[in-house]
C-alpha positions in Angstrom: 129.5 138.4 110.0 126.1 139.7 109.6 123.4 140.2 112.0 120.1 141.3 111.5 116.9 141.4 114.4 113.3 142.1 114.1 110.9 142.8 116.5 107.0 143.0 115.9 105.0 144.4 119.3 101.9 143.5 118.0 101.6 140.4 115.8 99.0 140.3 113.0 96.4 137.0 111.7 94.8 136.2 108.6 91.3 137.0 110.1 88.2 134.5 110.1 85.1 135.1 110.6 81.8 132.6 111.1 78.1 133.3 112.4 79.6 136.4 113.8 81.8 134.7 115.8 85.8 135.9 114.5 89.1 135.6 115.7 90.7 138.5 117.5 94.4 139.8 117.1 96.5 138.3 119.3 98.2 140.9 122.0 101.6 139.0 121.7 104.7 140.0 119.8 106.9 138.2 117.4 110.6 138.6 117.3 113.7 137.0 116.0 117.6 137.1 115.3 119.8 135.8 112.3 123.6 135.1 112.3 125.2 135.2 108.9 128.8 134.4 108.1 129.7 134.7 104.3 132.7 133.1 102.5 133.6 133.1 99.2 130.8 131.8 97.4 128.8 130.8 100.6 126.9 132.0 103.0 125.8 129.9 106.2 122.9 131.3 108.5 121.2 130.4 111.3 118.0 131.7 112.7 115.9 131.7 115.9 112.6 133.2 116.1 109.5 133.3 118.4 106.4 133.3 116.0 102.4 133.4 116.6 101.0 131.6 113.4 99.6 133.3 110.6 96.8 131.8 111.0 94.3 130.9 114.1 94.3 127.3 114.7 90.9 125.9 115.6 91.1 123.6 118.6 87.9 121.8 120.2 88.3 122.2 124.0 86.6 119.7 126.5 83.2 120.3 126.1 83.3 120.4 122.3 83.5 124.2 121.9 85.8 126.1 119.3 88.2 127.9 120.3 91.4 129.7 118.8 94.6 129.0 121.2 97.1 132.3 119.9 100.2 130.6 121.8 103.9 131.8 120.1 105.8 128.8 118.9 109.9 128.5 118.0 111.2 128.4 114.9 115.1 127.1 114.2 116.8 127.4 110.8 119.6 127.8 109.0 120.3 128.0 105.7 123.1 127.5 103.2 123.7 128.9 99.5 126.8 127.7 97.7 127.6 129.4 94.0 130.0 127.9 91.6 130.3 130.3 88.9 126.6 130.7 87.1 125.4 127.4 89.3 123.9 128.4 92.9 122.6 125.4 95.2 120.7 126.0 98.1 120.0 124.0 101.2 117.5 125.1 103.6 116.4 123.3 107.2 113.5 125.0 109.2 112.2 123.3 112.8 109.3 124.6 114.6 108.5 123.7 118.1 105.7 123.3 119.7 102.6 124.7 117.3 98.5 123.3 117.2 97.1 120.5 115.6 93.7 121.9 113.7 90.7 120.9 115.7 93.0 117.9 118.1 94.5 120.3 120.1 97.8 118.8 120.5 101.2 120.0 119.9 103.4 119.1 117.2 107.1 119.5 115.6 107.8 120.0 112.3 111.3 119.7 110.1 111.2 120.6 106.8 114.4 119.9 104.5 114.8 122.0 101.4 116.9 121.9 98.4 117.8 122.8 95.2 119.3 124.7 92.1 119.2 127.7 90.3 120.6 128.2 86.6 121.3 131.1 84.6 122.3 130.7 80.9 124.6 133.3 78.9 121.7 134.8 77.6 119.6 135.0 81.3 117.8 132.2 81.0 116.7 130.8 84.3 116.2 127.3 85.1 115.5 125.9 88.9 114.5 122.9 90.7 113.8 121.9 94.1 112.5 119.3 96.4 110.7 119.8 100.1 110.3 117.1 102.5 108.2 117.6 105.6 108.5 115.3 108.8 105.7 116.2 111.9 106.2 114.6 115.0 103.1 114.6 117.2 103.9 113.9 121.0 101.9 110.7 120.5 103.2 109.7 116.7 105.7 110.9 113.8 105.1 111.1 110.5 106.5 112.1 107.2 105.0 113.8 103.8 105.8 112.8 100.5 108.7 115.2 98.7 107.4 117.9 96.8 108.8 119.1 93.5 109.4 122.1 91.9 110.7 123.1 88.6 110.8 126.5 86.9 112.2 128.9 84.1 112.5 133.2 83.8 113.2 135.3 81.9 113.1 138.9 81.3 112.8 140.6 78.0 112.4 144.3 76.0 115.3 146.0 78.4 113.6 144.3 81.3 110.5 145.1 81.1 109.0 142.2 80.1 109.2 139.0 82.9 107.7 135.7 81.4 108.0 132.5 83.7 106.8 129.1 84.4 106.7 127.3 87.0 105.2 123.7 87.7 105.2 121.4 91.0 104.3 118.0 91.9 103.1 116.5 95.2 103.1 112.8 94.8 101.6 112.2 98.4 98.3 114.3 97.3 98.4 114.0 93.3 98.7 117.3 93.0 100.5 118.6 89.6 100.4 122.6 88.9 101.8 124.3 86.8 101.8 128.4 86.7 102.8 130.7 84.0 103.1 134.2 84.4 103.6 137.5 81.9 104.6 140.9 84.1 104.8 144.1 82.3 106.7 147.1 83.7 105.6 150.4 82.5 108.0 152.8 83.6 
């Protein structure tokens, strides 16, 4: 059994700025705690956390004004990677309680389901493939995203040095197809 804590005293924000009017860093901290328990070919985690979002959510108040709530939310998760020989499958579930619409104001909970695979070949080829499904449950309505899917290859080359990969996703809901390839060089 593993257990690993962090605490931040001082939590940071992307910052935004507009007409000289910007966000200011919240004076709240962030911490969290993870429980893992490995098997043979496993591990099973879960997670608790108490987060302020990256980023500052604008919320309209009463009288139509902007304004950036900085209130911590709860995070839940647990996670659970199973390898059968050069085949890993991963299963992820995160929950967050209790975080800003943009510009409503209300609250909201979020589940998101993630799973996939991860490959490697003889020669260290790697191959992968996910899918992500989002559900958000407003206190007034629920609703659910289309999955999103990834797949993706790596590998490295010239005694390491040398990472090529690509990597392409699809999100049905939004008709959004990417796809990323990338070439890293280490000099050493």
């Amino acid at each position: 059994v593993k257990t690993q804590v962090f605490y931040v005293p001082k939590a940071r924000l992307d910052l935004i700025e507009h007409a000289g009017h910007g966000t200011e860093q919240p004076d709240q901290s962030e911490w969290g705690t993870q429980l893992t328990y490995s098997l043979e070919g496993a591990d099973i985690s879960i997670m608790y956390a108490k987060l302020v979002p990256n980023q500052p959510v604008l919320v309209l108040d009463e009288l139509g004004r902007v304004t950036w709530p900085l209130e911590r939310f709860d995070f839940f998760g647990s996670s659970l990677p199973v390898a059968f020989g050069r085949l890993l499958y991963k299963f992820d579930l995160g929950y967050r309680e209790n975080q800003y619409y943009q510009m409503v104001g209300g609250r909201y909970n979020r589940l998101d389901l993630a799973t996939g695979f991860e490959y490697t070949t003889s020669n260290n080829h790697n191959i992968n493939a996910g899918v992500w499904v989002i559900k958000d449950r407003s206190f007034e309505e629920q609703s659910s995203q289309s999955p999103q899917y990834t797949i993706g290859w790596n590998k490295t080359y010239l005694n390491d040095n040398l990472a090529m990969s690509l990597l392409g996703q699809v999100s049905t809901e939004r008709d959004h197809y990417g796809v990323t390839l990338l070439g890293e060089y280490q000099i050493n």
